[in-house]
C-alpha positions as CSV (number, residue, x, y, z in Angstrom):
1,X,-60.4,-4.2,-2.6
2,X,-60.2,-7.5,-0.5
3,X,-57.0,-8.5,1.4
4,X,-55.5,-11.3,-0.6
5,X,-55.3,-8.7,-3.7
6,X,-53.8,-6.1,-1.8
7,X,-51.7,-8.6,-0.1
8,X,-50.7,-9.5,-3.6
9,X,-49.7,-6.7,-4.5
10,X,-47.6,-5.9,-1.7
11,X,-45.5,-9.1,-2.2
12,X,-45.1,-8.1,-5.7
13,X,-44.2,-4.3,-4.6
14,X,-41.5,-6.2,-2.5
15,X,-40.2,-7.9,-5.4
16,X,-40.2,-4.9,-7.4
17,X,-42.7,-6.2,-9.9
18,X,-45.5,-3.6,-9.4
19,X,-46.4,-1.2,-12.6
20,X,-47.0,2.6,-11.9
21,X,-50.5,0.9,-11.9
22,X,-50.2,-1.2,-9.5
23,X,-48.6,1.2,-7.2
24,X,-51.4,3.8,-7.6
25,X,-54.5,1.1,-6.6
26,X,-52.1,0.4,-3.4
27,X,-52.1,4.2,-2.7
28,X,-55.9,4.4,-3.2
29,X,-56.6,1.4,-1.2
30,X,-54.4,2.3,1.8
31,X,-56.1,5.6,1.7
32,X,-59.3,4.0,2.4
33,X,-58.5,1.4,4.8
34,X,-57.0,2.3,8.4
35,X,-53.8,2.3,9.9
36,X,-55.0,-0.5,12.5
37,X,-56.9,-2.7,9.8
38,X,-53.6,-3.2,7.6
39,X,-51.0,-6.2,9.0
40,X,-47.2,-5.3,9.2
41,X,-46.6,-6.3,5.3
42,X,-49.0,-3.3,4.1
43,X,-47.8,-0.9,6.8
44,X,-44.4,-1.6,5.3
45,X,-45.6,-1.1,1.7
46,X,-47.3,2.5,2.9
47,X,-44.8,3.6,4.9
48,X,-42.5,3.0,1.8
49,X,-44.6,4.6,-0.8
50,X,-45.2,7.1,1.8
51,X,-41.4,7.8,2.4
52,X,-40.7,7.5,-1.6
53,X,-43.7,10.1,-2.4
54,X,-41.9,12.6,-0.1
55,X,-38.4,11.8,-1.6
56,X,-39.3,12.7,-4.7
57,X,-41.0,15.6,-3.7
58,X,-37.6,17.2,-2.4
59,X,-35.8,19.2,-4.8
60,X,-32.0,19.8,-4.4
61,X,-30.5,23.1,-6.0
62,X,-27.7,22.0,-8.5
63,X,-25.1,24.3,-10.1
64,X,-22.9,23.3,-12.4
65,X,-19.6,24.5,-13.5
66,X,-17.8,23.9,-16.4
67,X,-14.1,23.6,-16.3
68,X,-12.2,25.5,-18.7
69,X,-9.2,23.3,-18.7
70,X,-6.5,22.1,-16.3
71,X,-6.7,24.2,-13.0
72,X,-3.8,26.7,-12.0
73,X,-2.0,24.3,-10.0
74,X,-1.5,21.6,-12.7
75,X,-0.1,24.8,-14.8
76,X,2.1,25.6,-12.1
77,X,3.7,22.4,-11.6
78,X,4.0,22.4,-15.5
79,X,5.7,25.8,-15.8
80,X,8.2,24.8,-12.7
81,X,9.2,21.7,-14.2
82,X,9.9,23.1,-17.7
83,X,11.7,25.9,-16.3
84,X,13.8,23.5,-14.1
85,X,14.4,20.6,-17.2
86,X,15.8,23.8,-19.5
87,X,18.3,25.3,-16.2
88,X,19.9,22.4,-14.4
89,X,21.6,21.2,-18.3
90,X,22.4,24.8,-18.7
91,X,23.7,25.1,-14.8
92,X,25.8,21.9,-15.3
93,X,27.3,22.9,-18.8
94,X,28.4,26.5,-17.2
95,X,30.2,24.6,-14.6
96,X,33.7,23.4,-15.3
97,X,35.0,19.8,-15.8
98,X,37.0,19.0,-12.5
99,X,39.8,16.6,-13.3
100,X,40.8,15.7,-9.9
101,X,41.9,17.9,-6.8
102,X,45.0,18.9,-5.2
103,X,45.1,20.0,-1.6
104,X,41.3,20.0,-1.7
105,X,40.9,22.6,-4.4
106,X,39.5,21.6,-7.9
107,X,41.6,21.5,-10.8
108,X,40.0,22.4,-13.8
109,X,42.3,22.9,-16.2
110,X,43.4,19.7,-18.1
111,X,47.3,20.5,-18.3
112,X,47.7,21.8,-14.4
113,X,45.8,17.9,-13.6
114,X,48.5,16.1,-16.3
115,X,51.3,18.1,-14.3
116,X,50.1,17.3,-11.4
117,X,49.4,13.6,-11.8
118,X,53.1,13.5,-13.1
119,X,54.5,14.7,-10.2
120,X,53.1,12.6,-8.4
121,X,54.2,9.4,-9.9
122,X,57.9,11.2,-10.1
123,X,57.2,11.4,-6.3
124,X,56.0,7.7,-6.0
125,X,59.1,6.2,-8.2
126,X,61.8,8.8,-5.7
127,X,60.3,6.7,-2.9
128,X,60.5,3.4,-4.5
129,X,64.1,3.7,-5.3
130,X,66.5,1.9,-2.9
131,X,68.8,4.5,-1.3
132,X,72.4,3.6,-2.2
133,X,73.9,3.5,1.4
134,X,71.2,1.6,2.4
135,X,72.6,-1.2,0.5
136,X,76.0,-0.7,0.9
137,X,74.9,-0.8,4.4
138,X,73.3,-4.1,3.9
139,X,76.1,-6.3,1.9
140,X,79.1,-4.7,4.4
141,X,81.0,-6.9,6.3
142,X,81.9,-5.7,10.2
């Protein structure tokens, strides 16, 4: 094989135009030509071939596993957050309704917060109301 075919075929093994054919006469020709007689280009194109031939000669064990559905902690997180969207409505429905608070405690019971709120507007309207010596105090003459 001369030069300017092999050369040929390089270029084309460069632009990844070569046929299984093509790559198997650059194997036999660069087996019969030496290292020192090919330029850079075909050194390239062997040292390629070369690295390729050995890459596909590796074999990699591979095992794979089929997954049998969501994993444990995806369950988890779904079992948690069931359990917690059926307690906190039952939690808050067991608690009772606080209507205000008096002194800092709770009153839960609707008549104690009616009594309550009614004493303190009896309270309010005691306090509003002018006290009777004041004013006597205010229109007497000295």
């Amino acid at each position: 094989m001369d030069n300017r075919l092999l050369s040929e075929l390089c270029e084309r093994y460069f632009a990844g135009a070569t046929s299984l054919d093509d790559e198997q006469v650059l194997r036999q020709a660069f087996q019969r030509f030496d290292k020192n007689s090919l330029d850079a280009e075909m050194q390239a194109v062997k040292a390629m071939m070369e690295c390729g031939e050995s890459l596909s000669s590796e074999r990699v064990a591979v095992t794979l596993r089929h997954s049998s559905g969501l994993s444990w902690r995806v369950k988890l997180a779904t079992a948690v957050a069931a359990v917690a969207i059926i307690l906190i409505p039952i939690y808050k429905l067991s608690q009772p309704t606080v209507y205000g608070y008096y002194n800092g405690e709770p009153i839960t019971s609707l008549a104690e917060a009616e009594a309550r709120a009614q004493d303190i507007f009896n309270n309010l309207a005691q306090a509003e109301l002018p006290q009777v010596n004041s004013i006597e105090n205010l229109f007497e003459l000295n």
